[in-house]
VEXDREN-599228 format. One record per residue: residue in three letters; y, x, z of N, C-alpha, C, O, CB in turn. Coordinates in steps of 0.05 Angstrom, whole numbers, padded with zeros to 5 digits, always signed. Glycine has a CB too. Layout:
% VEXDREN-599228
alaYXZYXZYXZYXZYXZ
...
END
This chain:
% VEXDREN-599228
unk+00116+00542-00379+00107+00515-00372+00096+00515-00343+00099+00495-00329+00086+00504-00391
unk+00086+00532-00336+00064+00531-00313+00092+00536-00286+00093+00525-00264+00031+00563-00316
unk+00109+00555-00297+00123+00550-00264+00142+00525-00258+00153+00520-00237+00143+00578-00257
unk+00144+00508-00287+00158+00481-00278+00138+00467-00281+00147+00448-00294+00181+00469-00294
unk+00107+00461-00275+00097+00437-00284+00100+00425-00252+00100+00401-00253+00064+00438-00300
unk+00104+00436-00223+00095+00419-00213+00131+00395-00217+00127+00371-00215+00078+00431-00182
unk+00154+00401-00219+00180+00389-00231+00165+00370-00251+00161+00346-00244+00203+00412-00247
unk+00158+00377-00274+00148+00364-00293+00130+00337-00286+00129+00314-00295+00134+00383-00306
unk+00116+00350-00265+00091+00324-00253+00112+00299-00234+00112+00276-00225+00059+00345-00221
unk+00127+00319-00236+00157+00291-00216+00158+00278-00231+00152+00255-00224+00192+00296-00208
unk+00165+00282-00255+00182+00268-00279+00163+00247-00293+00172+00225-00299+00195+00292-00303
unk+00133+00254-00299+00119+00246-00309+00105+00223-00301+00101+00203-00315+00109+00260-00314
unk+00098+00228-00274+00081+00195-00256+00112+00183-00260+00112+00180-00284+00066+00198-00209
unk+00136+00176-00252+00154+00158-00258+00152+00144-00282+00148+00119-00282+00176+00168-00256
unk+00155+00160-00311+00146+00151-00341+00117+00138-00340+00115+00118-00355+00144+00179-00364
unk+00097+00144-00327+00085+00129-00330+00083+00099-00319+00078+00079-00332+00073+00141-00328
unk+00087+00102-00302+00100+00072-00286+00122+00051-00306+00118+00027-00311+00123+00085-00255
unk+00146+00065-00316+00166+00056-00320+00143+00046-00356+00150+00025-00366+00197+00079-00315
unk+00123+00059-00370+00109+00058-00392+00090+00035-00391+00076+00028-00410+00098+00082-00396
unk+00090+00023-00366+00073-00009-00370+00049+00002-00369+00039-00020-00363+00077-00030-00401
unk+00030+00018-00369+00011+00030-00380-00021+00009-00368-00029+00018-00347+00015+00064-00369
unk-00033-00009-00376-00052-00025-00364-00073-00011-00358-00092-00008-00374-00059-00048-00378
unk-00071+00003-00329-00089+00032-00323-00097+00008-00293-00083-00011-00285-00065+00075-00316
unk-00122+00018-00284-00129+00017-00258-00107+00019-00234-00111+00004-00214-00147+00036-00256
unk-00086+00035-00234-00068+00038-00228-00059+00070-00226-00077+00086-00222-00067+00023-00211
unk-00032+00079-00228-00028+00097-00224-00017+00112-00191-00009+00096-00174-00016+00095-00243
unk-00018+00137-00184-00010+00136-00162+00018+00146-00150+00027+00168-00158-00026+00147-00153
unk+00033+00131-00133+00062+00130-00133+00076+00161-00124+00067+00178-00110+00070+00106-00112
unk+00095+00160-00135+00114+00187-00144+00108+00191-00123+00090+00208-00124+00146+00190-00154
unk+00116+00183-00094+00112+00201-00066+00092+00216-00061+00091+00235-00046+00111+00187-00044
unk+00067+00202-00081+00033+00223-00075+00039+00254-00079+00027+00271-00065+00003+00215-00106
unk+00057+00260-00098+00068+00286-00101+00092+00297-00103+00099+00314-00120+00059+00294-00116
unk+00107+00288-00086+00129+00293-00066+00133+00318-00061+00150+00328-00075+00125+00280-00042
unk+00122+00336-00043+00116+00356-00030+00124+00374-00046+00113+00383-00066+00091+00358-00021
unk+00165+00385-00028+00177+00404-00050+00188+00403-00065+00200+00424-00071+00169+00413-00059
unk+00192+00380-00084+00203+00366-00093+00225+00333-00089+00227+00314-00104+00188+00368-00102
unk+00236+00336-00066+00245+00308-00057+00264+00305-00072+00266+00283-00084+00252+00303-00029
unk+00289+00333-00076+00307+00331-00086+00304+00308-00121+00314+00286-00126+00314+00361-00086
unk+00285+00327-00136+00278+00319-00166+00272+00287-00163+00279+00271-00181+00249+00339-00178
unk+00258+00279-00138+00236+00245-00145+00267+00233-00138+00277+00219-00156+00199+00232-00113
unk+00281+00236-00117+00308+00224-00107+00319+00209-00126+00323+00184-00128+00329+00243-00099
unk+00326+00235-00148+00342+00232-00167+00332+00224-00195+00346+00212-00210+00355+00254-00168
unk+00310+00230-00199+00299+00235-00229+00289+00214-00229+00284+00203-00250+00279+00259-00237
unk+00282+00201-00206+00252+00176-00209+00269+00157-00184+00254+00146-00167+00205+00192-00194
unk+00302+00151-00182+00314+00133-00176+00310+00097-00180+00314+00085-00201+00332+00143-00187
unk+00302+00087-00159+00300+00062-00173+00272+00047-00179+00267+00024-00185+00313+00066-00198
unk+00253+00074-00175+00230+00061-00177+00206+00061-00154+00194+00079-00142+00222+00071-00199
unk+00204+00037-00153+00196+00011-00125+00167+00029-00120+00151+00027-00139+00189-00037-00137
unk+00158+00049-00093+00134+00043-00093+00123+00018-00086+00138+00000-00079+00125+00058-00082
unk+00087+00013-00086+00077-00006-00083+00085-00024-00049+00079-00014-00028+00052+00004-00089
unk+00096-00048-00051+00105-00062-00020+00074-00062-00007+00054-00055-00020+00123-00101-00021
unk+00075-00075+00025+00054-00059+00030+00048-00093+00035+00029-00095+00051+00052-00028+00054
unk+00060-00121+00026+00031-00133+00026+00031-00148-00001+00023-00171-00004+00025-00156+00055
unk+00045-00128-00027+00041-00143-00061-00001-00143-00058-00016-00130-00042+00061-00110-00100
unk-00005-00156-00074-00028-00154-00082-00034-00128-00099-00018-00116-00114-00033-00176-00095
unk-00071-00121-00092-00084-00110-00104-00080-00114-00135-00076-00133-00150-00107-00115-00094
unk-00083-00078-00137-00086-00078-00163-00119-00068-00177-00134-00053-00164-00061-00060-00172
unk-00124-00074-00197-00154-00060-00201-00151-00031-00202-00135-00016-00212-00169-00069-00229
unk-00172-00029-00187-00172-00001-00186-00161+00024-00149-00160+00047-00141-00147+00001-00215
unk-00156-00013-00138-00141-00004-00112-00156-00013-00093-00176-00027-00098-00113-00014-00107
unk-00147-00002-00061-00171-00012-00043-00159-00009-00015-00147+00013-00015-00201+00007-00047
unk-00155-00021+00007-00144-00016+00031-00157-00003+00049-00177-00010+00061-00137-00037+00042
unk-00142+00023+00050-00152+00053+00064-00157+00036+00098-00177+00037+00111-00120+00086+00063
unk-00133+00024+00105-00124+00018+00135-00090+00006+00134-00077-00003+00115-00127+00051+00154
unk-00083+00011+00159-00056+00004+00161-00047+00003+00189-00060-00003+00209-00051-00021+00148
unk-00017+00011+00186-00006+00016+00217+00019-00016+00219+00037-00025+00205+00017+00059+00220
unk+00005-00025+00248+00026-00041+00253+00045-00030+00282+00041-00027+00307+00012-00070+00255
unk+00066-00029+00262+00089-00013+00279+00113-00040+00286+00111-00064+00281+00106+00017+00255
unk+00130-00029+00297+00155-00035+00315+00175-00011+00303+00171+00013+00308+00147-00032+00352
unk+00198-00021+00286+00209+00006+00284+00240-00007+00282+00258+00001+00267+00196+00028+00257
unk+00241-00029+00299+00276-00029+00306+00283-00058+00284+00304-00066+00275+00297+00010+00291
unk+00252-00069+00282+00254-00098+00255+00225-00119+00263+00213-00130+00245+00248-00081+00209
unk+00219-00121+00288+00206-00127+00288+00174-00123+00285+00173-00099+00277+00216-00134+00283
unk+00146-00132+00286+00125-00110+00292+00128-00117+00247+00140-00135+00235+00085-00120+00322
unk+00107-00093+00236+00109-00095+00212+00085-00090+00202+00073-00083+00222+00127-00081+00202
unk+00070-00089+00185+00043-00080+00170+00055-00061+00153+00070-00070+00136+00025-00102+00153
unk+00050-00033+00154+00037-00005+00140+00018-00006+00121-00006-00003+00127+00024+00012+00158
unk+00026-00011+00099-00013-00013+00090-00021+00015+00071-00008+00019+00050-00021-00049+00063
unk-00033+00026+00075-00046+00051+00064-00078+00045+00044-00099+00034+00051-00053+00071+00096
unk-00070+00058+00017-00079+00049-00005-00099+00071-00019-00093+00095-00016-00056+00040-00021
unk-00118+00066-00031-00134+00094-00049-00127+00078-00071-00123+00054-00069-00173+00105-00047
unk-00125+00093-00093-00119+00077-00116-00135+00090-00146-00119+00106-00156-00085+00074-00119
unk-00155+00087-00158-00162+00100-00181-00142+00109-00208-00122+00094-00207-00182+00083-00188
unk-00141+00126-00230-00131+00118-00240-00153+00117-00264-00174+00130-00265-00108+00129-00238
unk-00144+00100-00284-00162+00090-00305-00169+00113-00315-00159+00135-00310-00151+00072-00326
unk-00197+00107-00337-00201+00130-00342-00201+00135-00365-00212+00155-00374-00219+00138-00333
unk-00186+00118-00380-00173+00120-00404-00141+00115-00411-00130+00102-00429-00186+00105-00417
unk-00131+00135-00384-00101+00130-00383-00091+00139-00400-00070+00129-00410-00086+00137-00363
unk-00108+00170-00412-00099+00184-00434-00090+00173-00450-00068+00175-00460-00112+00195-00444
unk-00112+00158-00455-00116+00137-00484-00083+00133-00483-00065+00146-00493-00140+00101-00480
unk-00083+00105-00465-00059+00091-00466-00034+00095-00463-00015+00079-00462-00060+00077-00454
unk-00033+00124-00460-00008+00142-00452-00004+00146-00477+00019+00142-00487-00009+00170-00433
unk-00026+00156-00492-00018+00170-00520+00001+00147-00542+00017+00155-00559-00052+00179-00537
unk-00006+00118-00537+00003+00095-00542+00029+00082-00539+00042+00070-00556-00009+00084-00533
unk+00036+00089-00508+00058+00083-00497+00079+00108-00504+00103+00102-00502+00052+00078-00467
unk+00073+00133-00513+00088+00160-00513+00096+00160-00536+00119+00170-00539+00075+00186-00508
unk+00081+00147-00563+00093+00144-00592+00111+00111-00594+00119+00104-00616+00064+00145-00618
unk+00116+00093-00569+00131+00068-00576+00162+00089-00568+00171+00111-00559+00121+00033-00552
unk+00168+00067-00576+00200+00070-00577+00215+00070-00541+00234+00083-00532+00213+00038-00599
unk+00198+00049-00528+00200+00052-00499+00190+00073-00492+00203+00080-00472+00189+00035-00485
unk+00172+00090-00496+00164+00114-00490+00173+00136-00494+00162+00156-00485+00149+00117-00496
unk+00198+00139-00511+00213+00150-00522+00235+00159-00512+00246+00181-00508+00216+00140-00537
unk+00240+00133-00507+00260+00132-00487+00266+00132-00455+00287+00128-00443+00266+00116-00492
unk+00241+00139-00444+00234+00141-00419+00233+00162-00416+00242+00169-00394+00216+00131-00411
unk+00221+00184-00433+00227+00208-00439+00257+00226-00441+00266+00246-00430+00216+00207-00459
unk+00268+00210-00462+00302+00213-00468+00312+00213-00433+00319+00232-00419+00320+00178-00491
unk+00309+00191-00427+00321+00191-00402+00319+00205-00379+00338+00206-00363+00319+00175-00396
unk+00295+00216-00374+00289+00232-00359+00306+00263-00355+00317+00274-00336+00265+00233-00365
unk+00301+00273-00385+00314+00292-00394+00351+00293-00382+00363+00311-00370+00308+00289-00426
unk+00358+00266-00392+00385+00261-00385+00391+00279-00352+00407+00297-00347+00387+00226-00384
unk+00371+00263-00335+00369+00267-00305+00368+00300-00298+00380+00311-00280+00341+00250-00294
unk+00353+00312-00313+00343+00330-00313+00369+00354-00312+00376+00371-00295+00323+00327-00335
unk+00381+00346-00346+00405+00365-00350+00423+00361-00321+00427+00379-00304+00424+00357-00380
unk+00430+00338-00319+00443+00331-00292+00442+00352-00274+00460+00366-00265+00431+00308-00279
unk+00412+00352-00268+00406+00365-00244+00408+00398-00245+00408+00411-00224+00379+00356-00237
unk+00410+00407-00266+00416+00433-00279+00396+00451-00271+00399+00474-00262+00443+00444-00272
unk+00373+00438-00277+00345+00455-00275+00335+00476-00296+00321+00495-00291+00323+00437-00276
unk+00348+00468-00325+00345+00484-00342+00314+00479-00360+00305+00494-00377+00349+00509-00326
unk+00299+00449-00349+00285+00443-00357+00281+00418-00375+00286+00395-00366+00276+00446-00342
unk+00275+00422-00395+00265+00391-00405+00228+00377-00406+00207+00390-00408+00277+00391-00440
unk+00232+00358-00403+00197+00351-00407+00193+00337-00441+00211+00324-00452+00184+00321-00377
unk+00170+00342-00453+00161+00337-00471+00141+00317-00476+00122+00324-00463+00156+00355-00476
unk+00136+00291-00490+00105+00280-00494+00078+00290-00492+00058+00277-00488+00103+00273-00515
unk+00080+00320-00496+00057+00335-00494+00053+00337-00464+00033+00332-00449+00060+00362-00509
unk+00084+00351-00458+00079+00352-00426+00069+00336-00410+00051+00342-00395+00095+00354-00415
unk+00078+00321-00411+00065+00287-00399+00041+00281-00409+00028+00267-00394+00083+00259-00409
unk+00028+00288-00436+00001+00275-00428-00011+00294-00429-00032+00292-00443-00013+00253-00442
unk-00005+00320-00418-00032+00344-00415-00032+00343-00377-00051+00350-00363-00021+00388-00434
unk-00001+00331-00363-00003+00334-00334-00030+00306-00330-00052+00308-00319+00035+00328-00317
unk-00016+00276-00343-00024+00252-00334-00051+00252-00342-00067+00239-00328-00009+00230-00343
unk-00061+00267-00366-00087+00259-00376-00109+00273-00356-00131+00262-00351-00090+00268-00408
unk-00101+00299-00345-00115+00304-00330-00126+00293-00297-00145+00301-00283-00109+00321-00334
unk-00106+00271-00294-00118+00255-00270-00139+00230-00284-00151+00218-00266-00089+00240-00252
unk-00144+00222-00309-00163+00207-00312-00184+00204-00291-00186+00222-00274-00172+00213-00333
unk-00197+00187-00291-00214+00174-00269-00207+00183-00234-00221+00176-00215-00246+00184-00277
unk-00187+00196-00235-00200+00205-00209-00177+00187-00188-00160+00173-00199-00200+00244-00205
unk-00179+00190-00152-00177+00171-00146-00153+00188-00117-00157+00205-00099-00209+00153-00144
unk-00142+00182-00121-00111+00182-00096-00111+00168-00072-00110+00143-00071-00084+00167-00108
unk-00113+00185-00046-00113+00170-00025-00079+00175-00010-00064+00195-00009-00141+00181-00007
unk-00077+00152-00001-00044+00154+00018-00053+00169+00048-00036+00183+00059-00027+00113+00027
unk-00073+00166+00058-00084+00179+00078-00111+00196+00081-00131+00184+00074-00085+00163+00092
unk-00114+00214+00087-00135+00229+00086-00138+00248+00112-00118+00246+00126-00133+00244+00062
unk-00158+00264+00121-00168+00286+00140-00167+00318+00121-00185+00320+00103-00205+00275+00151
unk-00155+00333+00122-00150+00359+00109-00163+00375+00143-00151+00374+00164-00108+00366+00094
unk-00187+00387+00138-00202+00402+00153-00185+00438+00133-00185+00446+00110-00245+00390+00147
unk-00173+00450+00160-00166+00473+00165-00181+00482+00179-00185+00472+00201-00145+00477+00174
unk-00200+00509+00169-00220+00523+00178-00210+00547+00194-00221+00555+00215-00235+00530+00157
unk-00184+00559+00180-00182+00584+00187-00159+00580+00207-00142+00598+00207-00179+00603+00164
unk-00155+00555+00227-00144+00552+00248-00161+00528+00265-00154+00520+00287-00116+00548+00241
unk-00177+00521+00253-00206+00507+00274-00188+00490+00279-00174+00493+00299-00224+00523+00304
unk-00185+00465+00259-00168+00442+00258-00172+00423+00243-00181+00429+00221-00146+00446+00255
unk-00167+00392+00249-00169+00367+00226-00138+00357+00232-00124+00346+00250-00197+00340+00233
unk-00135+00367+00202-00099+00349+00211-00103+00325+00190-00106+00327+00166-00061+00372+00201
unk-00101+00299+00210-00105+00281+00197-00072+00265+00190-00053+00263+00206-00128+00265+00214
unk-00072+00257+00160-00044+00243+00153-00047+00212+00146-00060+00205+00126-00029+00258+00127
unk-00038+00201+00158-00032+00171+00156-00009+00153+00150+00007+00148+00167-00036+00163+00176
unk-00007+00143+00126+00021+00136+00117+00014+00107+00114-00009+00099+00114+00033+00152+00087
unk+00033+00091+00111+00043+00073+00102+00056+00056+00091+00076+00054+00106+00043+00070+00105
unk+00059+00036+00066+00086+00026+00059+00081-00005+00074+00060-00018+00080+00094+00026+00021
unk+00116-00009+00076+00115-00037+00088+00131-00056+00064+00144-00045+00047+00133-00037+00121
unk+00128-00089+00066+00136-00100+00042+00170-00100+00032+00182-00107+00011+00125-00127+00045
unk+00177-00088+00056+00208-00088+00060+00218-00064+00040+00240-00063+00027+00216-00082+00096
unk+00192-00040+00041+00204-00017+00025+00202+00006+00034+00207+00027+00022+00227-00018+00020
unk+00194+00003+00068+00191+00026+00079+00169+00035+00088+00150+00020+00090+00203+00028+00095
unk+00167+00065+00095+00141+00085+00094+00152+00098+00132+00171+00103+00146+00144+00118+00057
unk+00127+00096+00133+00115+00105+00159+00084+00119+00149+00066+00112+00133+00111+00075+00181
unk+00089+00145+00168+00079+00162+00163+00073+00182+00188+00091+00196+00198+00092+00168+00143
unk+00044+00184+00199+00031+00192+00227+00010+00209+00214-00009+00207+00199+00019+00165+00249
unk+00028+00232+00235+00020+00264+00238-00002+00264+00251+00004+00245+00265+00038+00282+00254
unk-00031+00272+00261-00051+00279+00282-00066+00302+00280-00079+00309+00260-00070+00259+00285
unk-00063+00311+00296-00080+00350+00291-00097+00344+00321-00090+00336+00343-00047+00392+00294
unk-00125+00353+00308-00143+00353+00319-00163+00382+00319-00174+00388+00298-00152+00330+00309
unk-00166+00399+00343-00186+00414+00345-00212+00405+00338-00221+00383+00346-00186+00423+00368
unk-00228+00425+00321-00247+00412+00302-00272+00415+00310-00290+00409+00294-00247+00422+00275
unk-00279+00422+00333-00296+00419+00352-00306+00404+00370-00328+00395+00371-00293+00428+00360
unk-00280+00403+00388-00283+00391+00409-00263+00356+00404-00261+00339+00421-00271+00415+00434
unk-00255+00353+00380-00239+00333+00374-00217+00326+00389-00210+00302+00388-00251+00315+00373
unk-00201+00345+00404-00181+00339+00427-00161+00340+00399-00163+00354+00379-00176+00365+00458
unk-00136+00316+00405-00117+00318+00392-00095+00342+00414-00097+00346+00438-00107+00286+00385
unk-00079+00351+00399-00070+00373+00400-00037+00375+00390-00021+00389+00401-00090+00388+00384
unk-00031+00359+00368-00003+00350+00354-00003+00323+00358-00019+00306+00366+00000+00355+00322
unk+00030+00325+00347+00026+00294+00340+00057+00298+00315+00075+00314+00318+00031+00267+00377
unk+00054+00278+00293+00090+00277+00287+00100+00247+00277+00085+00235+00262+00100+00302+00259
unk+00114+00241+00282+00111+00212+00270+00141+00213+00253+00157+00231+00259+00108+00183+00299
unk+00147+00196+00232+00166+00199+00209+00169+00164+00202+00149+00150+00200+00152+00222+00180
unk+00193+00156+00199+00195+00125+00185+00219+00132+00163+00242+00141+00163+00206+00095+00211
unk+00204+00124+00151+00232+00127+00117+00238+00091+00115+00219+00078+00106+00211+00145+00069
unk+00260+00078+00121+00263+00052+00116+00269+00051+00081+00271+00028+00073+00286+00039+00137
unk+00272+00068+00065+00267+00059+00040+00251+00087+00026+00260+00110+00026+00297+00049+00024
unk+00227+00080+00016+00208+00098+00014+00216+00112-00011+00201+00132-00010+00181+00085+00014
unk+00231+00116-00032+00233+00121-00047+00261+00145-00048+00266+00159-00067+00229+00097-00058
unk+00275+00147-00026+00305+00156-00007+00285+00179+00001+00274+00176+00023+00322+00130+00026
unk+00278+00201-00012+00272+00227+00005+00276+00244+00030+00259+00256+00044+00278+00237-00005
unk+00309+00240+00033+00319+00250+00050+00330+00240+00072+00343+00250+00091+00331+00259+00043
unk+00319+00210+00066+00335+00191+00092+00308+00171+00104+00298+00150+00098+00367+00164+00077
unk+00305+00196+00126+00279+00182+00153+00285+00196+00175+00290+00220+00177+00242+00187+00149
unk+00284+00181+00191+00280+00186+00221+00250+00202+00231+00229+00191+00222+00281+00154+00235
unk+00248+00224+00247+00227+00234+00261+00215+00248+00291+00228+00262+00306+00225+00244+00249
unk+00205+00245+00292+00193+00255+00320+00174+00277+00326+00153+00268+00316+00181+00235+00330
unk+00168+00299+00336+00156+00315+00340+00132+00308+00367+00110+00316+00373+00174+00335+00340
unk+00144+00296+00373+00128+00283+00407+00132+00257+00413+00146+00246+00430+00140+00295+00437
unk+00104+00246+00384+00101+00218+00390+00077+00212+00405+00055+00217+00395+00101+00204+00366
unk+00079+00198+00432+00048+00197+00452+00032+00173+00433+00040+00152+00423+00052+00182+00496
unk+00011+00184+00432-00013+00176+00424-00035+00172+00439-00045+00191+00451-00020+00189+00408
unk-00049+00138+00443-00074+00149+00451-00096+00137+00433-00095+00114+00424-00080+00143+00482
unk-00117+00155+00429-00134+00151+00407-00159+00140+00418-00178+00152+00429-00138+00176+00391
unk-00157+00111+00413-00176+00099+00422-00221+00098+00402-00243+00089+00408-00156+00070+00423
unk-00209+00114+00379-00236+00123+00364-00229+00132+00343-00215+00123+00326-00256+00104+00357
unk-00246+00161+00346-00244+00186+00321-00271+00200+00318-00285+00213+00334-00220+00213+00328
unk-00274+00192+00290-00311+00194+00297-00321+00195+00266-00313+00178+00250-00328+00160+00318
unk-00334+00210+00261-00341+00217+00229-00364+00198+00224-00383+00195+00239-00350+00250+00223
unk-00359+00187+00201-00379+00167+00184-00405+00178+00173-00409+00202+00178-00365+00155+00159
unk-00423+00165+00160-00447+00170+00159-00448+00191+00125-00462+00210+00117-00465+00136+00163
unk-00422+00174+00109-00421+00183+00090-00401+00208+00091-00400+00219+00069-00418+00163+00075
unk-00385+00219+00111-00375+00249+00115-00349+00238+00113-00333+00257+00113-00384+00275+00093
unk-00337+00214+00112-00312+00199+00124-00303+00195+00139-00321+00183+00150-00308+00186+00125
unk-00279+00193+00157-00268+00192+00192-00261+00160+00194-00255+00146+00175-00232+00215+00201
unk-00263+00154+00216-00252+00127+00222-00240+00133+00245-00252+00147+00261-00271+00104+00225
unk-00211+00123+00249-00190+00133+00268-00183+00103+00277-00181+00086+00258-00163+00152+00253
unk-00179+00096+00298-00153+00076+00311-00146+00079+00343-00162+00086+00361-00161+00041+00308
unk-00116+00071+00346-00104+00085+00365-00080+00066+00370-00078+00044+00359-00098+00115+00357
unk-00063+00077+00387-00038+00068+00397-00018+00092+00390-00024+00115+00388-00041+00060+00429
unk+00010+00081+00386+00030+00108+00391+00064+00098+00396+00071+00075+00391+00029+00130+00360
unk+00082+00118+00406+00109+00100+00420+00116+00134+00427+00105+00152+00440+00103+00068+00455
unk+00145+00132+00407+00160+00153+00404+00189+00144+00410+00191+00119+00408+00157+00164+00377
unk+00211+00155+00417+00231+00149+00423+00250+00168+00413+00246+00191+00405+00232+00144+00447
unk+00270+00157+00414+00297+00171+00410+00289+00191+00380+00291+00215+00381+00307+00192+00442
unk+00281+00179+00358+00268+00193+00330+00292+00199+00320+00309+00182+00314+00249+00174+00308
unk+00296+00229+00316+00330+00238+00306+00325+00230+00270+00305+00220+00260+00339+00284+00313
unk+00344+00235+00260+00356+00226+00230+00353+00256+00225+00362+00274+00240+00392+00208+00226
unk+00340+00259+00201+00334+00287+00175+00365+00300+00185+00383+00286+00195+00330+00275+00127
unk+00367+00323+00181+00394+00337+00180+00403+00333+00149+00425+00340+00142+00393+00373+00189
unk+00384+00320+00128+00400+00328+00098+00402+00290+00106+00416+00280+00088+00376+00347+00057
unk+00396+00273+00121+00405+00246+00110+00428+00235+00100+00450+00242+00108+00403+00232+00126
unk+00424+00222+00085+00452+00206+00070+00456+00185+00072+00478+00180+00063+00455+00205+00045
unk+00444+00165+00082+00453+00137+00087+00437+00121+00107+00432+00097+00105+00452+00122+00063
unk+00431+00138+00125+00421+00118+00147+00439+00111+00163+00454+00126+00175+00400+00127+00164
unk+00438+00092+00165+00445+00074+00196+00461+00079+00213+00483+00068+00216+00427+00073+00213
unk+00443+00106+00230+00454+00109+00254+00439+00148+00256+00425+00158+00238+00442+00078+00280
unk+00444+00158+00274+00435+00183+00275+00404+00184+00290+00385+00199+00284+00459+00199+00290
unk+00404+00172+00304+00379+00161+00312+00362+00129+00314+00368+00106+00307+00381+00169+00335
unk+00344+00140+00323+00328+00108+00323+00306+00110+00349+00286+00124+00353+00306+00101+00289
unk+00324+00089+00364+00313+00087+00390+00280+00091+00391+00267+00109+00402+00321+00059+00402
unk+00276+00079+00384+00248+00073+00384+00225+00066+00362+00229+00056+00340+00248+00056+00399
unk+00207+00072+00371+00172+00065+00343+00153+00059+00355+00138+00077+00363+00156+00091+00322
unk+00150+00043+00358+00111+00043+00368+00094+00022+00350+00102+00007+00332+00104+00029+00407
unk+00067+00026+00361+00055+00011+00359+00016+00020+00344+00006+00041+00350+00077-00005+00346
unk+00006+00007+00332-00025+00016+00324-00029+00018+00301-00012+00011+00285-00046+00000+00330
unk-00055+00029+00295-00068+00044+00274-00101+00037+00280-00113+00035+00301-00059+00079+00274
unk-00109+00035+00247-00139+00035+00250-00148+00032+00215-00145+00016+00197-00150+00007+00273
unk-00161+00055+00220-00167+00061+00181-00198+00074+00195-00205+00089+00213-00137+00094+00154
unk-00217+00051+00166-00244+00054+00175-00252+00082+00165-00267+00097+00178-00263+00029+00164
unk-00237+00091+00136-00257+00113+00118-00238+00142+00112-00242+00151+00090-00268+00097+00082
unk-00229+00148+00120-00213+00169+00108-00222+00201+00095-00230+00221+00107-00196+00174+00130
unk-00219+00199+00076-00225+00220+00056-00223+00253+00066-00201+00263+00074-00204+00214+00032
unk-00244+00266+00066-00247+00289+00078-00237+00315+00058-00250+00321+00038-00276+00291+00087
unk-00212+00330+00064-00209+00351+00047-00211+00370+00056-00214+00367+00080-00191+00353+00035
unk-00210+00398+00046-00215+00432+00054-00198+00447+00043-00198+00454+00019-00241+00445+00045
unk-00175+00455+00068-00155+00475+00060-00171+00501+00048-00187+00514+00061-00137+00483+00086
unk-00164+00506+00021-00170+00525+00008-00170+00554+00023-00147+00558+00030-00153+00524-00014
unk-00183+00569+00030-00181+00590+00042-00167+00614+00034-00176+00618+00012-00201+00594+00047
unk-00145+00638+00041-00137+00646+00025-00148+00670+00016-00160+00685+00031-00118+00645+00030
unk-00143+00675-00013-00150+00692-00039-00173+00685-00053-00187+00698-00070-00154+00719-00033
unk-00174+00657-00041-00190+00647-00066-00187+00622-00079-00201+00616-00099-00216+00646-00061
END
């Protein structure tokens, strides 16, 4: 179980979504993406993350948001924390014995053989991955403080109402706060793994980066990248490139994490 759960955790935030589940909200398949694009592509086809100006859901809260220019006019990014209930268990256990739950399951599996992983997921599986996110709370953007390279690499994403995700790279020396990277990424359908445009040398200038009282960052800035090449695995974009991206950012609170250090 343990060397497919993080596959399994693909399969499972989709069922829960597709399970109606009246939770605070859950957090969207892309939150755990990473390594899995192939499996969400395919396995979790079809399902809409949140547009970036639907209404709040309980349990949700507006991190910030980037208003970009990406070849459609300027757009709103909106970047979300989202709780999840803290009795999702509960209602999983509910939704996993209906007949829709059943079948959300069935279907998955279907995808699964497809994909010739050699894995199936189980009801158990699903509520020993989902139950263990009870109460706790998912940010689309955050500050991941790297110690053992004296760095804040800050990630900033966004969905727009159209469907698409924008998503800004910033690495910061953790000292002296000089930015240092940059990467910028636009997926015009957020849910398409393999089909975004990116940039390695997007100019940025960061007009305030400055830690909060409560141990939170507040970032806003400018940025304008050009000529953003197309993924080498893309499948249905457009064009091979995309002239151009710009435009601003400004998120008051962003959540402070700590790259685990290694061997422990």
């Amino acid at each position: 179980m343990n060397r497919h759960r993080p596959l399994l955790l693909a399969v499972s935030l989709p069922l829960v979504l597709l399970a109606g589940c009246k939770q605070d909200a859950a957090p969207a398949a892309g939150d755990t993406a990473s390594g899995m694009q192939a499996l969400i592509e395919q396995a979790a086809e079809g399902a809409a993350l949140p547009a970036g100006d639907a209404p709040l859901q309980p349990g949700q809260s507006v991190q910030g948001s980037i208003e970009a220019d990406v070849g459609k006019g300027m757009q709103r990014f909106r970047s979300l924390s989202t709780k999840v209930a803290d009795d999702i268990g509960e209602q999983l256990d509910a939704k996993l014995g209906s007949g829709e739950g059943r079948a959300a399951i069935d279907d998955a599996n279907r995808k699964l053989d497809k994909l010739g992983t050699g894995t199936q997921v189980s009801a158990s599986d699903v509520r020993d991955i989902v139950g263990g996110m009870a109460g706790k709370t998912f940010h689309d953007s955050v500050v991941m403080h790297v110690a053992i390279i004296q760095s804040l690499q800050v990630t900033l994403k966004g969905n727009a109402a159209d469907g698409g995700n924008l998503d800004l790279g910033l690495t910061f020396d953790d000292k002296n706060m000089t930015l240092t990277g940059t990467s910028l990424s636009y997926r015009p359908k957020a849910a398409a793994m393999f089909d975004f445009y990116e940039s390695k040398a997007a100019q940025v200038t960061i007009e305030r980066f400055e830690r909060n009282a409560d141990g939170t960052y507040a970032i806003a800035g400018t940025f304008e990248a050009k000529d953003l090449a197309a993924s080498p695995m893309a499948k249905k974009l457009e064009a091979k490139t995309l002239p151009s991206a710009s435009g601003r950012f400004d998120y008051a609170a962003l959540p402070v994490k700590e790259m685990p250090k290694f061997g422990r």
